[in-house]
PDB file of N, CA, C and O in Angstrom, chain B, residues numbered from 101:
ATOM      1  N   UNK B 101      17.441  53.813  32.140  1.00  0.00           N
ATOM      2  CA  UNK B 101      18.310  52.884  31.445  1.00  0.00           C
ATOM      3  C   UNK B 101      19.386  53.688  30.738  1.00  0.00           C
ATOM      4  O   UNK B 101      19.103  54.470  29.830  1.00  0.00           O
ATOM      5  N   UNK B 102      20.760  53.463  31.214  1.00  0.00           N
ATOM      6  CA  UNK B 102      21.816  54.152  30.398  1.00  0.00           C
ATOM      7  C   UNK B 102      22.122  53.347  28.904  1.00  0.00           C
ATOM      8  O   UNK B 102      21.869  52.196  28.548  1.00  0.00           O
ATOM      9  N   UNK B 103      22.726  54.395  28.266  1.00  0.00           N
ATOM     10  CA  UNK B 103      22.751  54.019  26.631  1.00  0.00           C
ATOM     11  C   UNK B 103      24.115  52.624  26.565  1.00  0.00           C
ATOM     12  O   UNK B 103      25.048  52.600  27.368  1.00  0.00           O
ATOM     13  N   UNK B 104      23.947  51.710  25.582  1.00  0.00           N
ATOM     14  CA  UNK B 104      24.451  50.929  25.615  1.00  0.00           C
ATOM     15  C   UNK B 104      24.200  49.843  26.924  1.00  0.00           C
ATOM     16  O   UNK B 104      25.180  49.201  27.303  1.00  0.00           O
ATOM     17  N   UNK B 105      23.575  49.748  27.250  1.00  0.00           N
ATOM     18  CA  UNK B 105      23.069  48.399  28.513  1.00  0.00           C
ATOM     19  C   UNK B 105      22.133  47.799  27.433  1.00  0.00           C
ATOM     20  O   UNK B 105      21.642  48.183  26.371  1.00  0.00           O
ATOM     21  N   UNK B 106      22.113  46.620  28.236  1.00  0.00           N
ATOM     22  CA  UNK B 106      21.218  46.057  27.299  1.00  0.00           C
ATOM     23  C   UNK B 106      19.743  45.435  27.390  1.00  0.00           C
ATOM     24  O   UNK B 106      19.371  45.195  28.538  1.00  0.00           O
ATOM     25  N   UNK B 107      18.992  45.187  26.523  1.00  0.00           N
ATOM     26  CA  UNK B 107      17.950  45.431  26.616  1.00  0.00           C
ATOM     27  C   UNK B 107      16.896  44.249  27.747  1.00  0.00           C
ATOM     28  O   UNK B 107      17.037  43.055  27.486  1.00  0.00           O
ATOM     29  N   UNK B 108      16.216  44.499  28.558  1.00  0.00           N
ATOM     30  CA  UNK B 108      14.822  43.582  29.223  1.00  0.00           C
ATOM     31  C   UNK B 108      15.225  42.021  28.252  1.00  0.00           C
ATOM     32  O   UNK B 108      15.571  41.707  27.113  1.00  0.00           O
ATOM     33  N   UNK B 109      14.894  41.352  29.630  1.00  0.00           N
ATOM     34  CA  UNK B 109      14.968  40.352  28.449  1.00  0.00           C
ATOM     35  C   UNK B 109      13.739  39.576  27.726  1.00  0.00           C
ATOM     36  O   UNK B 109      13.754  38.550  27.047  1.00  0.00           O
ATOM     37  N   UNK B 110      12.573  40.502  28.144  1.00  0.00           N
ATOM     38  CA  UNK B 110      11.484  40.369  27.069  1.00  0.00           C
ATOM     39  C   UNK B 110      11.216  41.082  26.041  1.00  0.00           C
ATOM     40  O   UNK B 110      10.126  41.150  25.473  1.00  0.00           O
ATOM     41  N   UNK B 111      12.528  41.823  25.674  1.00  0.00           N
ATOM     42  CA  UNK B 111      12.693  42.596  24.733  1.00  0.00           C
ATOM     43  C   UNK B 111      13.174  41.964  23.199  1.00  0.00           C
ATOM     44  O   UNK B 111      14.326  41.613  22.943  1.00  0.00           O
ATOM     45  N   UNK B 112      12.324  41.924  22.501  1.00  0.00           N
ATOM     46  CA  UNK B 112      12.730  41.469  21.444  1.00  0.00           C
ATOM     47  C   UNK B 112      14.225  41.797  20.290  1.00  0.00           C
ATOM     48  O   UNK B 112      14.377  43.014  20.183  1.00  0.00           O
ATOM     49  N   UNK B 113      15.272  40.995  19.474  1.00  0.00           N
ATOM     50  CA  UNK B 113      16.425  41.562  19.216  1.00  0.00           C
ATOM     51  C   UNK B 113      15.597  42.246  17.396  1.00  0.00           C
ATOM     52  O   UNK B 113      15.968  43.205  16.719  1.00  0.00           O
ATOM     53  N   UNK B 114      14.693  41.480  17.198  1.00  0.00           N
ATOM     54  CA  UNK B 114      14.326  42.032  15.506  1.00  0.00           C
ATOM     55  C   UNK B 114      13.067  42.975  16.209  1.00  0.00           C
ATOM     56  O   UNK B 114      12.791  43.281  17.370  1.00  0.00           O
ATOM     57  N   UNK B 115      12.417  43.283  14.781  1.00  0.00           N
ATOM     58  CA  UNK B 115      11.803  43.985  15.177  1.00  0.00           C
ATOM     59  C   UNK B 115      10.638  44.060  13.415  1.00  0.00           C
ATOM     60  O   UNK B 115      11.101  44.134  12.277  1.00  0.00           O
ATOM     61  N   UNK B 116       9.391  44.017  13.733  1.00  0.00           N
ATOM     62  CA  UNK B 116       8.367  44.053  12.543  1.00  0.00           C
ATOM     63  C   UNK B 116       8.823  45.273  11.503  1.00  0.00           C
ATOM     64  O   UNK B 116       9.522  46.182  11.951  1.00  0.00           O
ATOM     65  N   UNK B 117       8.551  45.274  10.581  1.00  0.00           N
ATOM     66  CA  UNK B 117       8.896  46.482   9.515  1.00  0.00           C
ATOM     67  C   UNK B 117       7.509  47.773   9.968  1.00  0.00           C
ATOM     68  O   UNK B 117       7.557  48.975   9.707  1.00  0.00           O
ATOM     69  N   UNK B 118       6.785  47.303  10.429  1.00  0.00           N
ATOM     70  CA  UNK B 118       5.147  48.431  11.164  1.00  0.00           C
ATOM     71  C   UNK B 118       6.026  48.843  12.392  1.00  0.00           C
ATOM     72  O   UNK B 118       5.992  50.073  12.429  1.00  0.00           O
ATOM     73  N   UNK B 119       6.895  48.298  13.542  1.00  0.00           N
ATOM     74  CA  UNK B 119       7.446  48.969  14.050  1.00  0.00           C
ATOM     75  C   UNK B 119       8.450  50.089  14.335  1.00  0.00           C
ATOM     76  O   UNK B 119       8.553  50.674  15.414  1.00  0.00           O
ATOM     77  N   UNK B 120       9.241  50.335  13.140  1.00  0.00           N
ATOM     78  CA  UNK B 120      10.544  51.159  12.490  1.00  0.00           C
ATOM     79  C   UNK B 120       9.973  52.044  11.739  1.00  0.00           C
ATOM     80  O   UNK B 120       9.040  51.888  10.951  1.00  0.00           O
ATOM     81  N   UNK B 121      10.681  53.181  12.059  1.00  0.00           N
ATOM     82  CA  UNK B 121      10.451  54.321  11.161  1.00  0.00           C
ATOM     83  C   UNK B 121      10.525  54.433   9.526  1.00  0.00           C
ATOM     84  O   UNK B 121      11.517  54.008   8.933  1.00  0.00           O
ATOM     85  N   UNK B 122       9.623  54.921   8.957  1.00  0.00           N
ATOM     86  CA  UNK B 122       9.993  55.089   7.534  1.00  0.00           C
ATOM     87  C   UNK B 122      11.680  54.747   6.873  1.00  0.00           C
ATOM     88  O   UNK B 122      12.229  53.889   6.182  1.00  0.00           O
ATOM     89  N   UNK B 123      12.086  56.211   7.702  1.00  0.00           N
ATOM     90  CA  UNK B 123      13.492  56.263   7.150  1.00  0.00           C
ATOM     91  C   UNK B 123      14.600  55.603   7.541  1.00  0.00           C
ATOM     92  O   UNK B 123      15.766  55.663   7.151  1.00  0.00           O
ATOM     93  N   UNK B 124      13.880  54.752   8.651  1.00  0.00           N
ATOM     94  CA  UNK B 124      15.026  53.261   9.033  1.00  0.00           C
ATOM     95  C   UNK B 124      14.781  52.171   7.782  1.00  0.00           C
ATOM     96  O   UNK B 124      15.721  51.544   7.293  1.00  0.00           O
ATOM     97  N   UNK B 125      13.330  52.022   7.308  1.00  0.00           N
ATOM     98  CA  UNK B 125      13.263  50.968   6.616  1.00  0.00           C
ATOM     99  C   UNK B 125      13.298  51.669   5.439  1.00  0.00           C
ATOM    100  O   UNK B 125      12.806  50.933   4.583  1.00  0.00           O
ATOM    101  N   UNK B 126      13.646  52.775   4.929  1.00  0.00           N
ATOM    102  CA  UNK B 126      14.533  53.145   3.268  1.00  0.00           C
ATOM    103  C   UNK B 126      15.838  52.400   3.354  1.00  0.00           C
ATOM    104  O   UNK B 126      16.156  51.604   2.470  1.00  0.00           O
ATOM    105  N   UNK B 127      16.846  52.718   4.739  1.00  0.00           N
ATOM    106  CA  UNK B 127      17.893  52.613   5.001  1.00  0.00           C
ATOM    107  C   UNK B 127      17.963  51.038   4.677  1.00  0.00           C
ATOM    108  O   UNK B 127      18.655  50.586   3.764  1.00  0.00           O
ATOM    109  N   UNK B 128      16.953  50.049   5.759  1.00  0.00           N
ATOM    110  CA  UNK B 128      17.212  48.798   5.480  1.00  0.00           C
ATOM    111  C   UNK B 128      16.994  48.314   3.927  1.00  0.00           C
ATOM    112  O   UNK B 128      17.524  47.278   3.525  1.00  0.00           O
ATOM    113  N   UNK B 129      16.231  49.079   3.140  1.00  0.00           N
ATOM    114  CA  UNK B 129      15.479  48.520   2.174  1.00  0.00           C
ATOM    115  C   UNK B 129      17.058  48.534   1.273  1.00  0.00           C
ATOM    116  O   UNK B 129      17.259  47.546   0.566  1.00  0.00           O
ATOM    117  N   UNK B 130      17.970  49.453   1.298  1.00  0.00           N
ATOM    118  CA  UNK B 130      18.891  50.122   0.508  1.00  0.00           C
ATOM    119  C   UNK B 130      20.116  48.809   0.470  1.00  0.00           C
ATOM    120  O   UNK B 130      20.919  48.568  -0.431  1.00  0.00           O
ATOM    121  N   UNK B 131      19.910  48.050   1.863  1.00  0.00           N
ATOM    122  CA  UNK B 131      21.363  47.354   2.305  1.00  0.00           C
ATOM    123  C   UNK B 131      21.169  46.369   0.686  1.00  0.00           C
ATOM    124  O   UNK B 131      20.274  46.176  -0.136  1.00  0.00           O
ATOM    125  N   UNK B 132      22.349  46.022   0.856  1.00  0.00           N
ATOM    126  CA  UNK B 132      22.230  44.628  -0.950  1.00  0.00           C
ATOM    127  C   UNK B 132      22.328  43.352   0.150  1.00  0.00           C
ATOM    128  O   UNK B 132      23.034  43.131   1.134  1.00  0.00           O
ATOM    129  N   UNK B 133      21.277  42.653  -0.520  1.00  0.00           N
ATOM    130  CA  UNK B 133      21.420  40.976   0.006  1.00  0.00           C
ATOM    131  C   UNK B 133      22.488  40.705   0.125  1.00  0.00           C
ATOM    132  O   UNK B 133      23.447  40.977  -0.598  1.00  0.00           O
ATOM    133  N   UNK B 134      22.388  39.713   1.752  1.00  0.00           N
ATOM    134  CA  UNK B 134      23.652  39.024   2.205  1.00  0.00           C
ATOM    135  C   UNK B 134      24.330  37.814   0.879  1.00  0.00           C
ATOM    136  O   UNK B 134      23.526  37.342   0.076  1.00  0.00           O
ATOM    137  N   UNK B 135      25.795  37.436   0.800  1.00  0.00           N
ATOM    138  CA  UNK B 135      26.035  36.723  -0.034  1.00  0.00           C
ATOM    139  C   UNK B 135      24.938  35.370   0.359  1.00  0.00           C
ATOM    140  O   UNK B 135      24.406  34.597  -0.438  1.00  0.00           O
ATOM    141  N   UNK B 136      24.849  35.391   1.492  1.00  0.00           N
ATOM    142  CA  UNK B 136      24.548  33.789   1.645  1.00  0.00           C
ATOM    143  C   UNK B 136      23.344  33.354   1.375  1.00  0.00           C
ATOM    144  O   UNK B 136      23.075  32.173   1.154  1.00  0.00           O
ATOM    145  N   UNK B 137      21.850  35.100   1.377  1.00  0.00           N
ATOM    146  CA  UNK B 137      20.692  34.839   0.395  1.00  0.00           C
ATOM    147  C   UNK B 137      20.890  34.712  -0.994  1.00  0.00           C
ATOM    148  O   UNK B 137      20.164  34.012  -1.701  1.00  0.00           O
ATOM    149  N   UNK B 138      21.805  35.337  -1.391  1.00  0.00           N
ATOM    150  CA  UNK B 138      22.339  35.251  -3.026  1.00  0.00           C
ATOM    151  C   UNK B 138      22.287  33.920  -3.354  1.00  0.00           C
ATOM    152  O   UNK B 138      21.548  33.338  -4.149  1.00  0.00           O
ATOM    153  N   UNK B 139      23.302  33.443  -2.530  1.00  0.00           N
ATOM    154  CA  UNK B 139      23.484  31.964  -2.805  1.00  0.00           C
ATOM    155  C   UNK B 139      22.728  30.886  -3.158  1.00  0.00           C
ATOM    156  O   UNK B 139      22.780  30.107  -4.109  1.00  0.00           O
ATOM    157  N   UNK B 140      21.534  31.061  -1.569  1.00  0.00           N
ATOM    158  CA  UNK B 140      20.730  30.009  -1.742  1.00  0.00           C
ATOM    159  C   UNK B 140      19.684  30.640  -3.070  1.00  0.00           C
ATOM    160  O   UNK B 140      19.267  29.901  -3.961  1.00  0.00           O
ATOM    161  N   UNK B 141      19.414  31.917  -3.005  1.00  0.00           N
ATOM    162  CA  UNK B 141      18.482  32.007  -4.640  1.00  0.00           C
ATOM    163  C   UNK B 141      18.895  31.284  -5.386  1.00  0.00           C
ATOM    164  O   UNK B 141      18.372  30.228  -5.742  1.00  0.00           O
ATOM    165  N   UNK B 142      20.322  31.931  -5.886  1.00  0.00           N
ATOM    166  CA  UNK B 142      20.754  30.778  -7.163  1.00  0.00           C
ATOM    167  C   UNK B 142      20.814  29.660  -7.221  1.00  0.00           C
ATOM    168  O   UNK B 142      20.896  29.285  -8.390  1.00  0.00           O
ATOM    169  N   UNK B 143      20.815  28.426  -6.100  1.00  0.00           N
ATOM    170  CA  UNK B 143      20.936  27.547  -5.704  1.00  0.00           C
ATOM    171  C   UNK B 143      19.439  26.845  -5.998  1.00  0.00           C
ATOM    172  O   UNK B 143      19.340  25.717  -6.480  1.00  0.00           O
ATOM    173  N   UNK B 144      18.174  27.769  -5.598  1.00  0.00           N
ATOM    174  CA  UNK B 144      17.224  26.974  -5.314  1.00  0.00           C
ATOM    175  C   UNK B 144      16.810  27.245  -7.313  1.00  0.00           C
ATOM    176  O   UNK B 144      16.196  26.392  -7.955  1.00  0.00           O
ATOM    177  N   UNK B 145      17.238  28.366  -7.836  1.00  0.00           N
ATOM    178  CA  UNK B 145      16.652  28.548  -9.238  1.00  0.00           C
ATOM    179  C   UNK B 145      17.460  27.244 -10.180  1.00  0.00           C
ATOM    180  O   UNK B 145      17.092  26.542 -11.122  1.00  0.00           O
ATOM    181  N   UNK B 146      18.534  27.331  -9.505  1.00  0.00           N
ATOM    182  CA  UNK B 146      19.057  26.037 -10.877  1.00  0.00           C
ATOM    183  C   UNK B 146      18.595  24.485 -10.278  1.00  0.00           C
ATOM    184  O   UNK B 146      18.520  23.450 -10.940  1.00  0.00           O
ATOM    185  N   UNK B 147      18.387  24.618  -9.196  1.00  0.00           N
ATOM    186  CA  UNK B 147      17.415  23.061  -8.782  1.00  0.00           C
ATOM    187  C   UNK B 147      15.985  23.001  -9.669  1.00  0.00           C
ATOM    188  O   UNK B 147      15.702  22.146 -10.508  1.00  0.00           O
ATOM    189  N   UNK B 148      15.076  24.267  -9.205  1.00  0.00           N
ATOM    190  CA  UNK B 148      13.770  24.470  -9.692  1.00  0.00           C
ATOM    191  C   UNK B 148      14.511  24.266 -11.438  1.00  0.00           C
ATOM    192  O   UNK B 148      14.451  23.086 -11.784  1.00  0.00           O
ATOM    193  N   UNK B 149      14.890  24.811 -12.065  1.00  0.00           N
ATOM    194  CA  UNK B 149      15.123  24.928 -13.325  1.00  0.00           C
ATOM    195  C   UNK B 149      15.540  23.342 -13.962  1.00  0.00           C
ATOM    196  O   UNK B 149      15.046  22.980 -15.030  1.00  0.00           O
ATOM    197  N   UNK B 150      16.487  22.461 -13.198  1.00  0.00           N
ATOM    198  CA  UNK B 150      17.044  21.041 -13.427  1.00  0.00           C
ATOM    199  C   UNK B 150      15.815  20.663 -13.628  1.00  0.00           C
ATOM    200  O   UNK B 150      15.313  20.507 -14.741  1.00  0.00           O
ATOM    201  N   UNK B 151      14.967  20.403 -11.996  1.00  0.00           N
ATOM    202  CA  UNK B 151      13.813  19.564 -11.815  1.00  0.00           C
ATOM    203  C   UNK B 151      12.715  19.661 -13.314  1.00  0.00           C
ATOM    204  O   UNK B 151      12.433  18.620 -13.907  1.00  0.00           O
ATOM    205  N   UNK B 152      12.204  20.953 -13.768  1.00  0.00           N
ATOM    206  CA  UNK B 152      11.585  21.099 -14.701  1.00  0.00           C
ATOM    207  C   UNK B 152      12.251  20.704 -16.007  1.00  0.00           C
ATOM    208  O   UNK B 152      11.376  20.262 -16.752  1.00  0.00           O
ATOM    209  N   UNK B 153      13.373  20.684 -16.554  1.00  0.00           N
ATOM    210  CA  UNK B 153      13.719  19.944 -17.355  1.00  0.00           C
ATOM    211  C   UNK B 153      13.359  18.404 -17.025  1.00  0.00           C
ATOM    212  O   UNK B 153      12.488  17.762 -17.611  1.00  0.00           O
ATOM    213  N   UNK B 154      13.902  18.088 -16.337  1.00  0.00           N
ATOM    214  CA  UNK B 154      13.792  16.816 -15.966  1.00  0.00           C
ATOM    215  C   UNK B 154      11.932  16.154 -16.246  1.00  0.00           C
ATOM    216  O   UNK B 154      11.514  15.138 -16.801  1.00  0.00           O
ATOM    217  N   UNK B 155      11.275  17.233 -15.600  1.00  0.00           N
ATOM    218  CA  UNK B 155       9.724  16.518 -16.004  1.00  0.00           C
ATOM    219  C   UNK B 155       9.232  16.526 -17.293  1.00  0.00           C
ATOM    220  O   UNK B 155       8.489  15.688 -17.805  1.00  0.00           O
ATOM    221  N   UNK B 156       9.833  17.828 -17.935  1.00  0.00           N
ATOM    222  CA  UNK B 156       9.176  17.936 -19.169  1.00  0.00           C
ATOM    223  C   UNK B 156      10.131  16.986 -19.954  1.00  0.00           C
ATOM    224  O   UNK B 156      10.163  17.378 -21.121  1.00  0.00           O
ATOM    225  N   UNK B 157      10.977  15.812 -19.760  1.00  0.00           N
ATOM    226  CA  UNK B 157      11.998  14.710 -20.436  1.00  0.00           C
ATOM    227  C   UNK B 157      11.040  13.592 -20.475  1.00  0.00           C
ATOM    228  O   UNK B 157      10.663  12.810 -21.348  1.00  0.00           O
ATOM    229  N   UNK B 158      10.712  13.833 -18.916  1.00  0.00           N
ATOM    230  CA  UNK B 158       9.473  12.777 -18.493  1.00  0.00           C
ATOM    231  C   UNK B 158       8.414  12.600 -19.361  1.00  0.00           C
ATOM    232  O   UNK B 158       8.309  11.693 -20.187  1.00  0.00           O
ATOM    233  N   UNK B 159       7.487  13.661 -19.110  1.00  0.00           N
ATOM    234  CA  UNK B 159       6.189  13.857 -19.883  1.00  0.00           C
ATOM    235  C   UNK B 159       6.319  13.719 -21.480  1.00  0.00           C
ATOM    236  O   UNK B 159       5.379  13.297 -22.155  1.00  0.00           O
ATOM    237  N   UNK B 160       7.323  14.033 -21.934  1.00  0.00           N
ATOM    238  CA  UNK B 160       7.417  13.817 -23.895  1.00  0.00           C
ATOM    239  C   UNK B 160       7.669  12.294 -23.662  1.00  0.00           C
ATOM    240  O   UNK B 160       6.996  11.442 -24.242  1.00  0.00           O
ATOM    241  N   UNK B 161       8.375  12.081 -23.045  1.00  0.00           N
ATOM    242  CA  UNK B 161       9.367  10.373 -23.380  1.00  0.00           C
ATOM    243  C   UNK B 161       8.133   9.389 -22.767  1.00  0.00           C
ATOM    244  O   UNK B 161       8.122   8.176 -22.976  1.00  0.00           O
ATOM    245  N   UNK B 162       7.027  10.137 -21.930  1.00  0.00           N
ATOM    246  CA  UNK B 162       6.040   8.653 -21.791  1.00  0.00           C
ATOM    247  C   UNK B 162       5.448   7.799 -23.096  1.00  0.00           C
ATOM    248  O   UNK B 162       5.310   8.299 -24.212  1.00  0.00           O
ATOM    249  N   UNK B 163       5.086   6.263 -22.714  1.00  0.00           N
ATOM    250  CA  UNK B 163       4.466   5.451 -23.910  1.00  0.00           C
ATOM    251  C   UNK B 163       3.224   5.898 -23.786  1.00  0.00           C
ATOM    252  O   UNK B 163       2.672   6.315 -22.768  1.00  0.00           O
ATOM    253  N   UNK B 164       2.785   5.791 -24.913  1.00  0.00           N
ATOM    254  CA  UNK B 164       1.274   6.064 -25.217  1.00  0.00           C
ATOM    255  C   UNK B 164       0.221   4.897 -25.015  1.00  0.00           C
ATOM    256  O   UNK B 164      -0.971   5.095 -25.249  1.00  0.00           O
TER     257      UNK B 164
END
């Protein structure tokens, strides 16, 4: 197989972190999150964060 052809096509494009060398996965470990995981974090923390306000409004304001 010459370099740059491409791969079997039962060849997988990712690959497990047990399969890669140590010093590939320092390298990956090093990259900074894509904007678009950024995003949805912050996205899902100020939902999670609303929602819990919201219950604990609930739970004080019930009648007894």
């Amino acid at each position: 197989m010459s370099v740059g052809a491409a791969p079997p096509p039962h060849e997988r494009d990712w690959r497990h972190p047990a399969e890669i060398s140590a010093e590939h996965r320092i390298v990956f470990a090093a990259e900074p999150p894509s904007r678009r995981l950024r995003n949805a974090a912050l996205t899902v923390g100020v939902v999670a964060a609303v929602v819990l306000i919201v219950i604990a409004f609930a739970v004080t304001n019930m009648p007894v």
